[in-house]
C-alpha positions in Angstrom: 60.2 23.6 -30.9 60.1 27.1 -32.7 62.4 27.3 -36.2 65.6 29.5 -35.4 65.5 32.3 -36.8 69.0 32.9 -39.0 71.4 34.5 -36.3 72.7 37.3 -38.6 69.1 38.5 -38.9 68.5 38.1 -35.1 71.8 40.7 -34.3 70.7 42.8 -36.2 67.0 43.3 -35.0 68.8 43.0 -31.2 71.1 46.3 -32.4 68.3 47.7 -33.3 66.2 47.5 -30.4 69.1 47.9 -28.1 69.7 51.3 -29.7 66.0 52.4 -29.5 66.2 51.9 -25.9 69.2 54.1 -26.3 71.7 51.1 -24.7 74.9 51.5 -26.6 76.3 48.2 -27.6 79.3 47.2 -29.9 79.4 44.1 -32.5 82.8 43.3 -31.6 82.6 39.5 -33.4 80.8 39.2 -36.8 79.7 35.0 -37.0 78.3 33.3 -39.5 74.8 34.9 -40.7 72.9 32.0 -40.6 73.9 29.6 -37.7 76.5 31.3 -35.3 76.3 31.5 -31.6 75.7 34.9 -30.3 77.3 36.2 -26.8 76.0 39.0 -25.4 78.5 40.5 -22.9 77.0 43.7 -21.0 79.8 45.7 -19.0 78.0 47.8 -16.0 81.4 50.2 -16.6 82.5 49.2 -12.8 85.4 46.5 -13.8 82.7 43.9 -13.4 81.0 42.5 -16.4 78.2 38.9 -17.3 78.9 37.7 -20.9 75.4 35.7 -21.6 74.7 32.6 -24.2 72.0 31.2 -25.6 71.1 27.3 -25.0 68.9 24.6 -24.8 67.2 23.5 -22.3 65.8 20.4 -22.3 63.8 20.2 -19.5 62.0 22.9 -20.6 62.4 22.7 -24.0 62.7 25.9 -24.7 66.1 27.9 -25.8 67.1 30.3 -22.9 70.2 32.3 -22.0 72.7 31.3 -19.6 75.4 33.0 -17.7 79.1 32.1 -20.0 80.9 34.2 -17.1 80.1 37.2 -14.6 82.7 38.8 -12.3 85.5 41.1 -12.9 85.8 42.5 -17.0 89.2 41.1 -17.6 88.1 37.5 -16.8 84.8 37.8 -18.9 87.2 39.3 -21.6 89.3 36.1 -21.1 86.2 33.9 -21.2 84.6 35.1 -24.4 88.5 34.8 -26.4 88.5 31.4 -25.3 84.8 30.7 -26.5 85.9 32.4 -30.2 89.4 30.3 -30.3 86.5 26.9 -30.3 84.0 28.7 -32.5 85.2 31.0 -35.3 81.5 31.3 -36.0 80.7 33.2 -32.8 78.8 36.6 -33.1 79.8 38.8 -29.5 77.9 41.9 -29.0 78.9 43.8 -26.2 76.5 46.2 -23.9 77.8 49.1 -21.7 75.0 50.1 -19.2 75.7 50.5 -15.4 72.4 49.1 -15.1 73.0 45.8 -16.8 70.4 45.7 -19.0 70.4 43.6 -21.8 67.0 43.1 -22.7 67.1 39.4 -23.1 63.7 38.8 -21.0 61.9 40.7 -23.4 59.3 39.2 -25.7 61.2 37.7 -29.1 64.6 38.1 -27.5 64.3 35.7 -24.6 64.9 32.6 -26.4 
């Protein structure tokens, strides 16, 4: 398994690629620098947004991101308040791109 990189240093290298793609994103929840969860909600500005978390696999052993909730915004919105109310620690970065990318394939981000 690869060390974990601190998760305060990991936002902020994701804002800045995100913005050198020129994908405007928000940090709308600050965590905890070193070992907060990140969600990574991207809105396609349609009423429909896919909020995004990272987890481990086991199978694969390998860290990947998984689908926290997709479908209209409100209810994503809804999902991701619930999420912060269990984990005050929770970092939520939100994307708005009508193409939905987020990124999270790419090379150093996918896991």
């Amino acid at each position: 398994m690869q060390p974990r990189l601190a998760s305060g240093l990991w936002v902020s290298a994701y804002l800045a690629r995100l913005r050198l793609e020129g994908i405007p994103v928000f940090l709308t929840a600050r965590g905890d620098d070193t070992a907060g969860a990140v969600i990574v909600k991207c809105a396609t500005l349609d009423g429909q947004a896919r909020a995004l978390q990272r987890s481990y696999d086991f199978a694969r052993d390998a860290r990947i991101w998984m689908v926290l909730a997709e479908g209209a915004e409100a209810d994503v919105d809804q999902a991701i308040r619930t999420a912060r109310k269990h984990d005050p620690d929770l970092w939520v970065l939100e994307i708005e791109d009508r193409a939905g990318r987020t990124l999270l394939e790419d090379p150093g981000l996918d896991g």
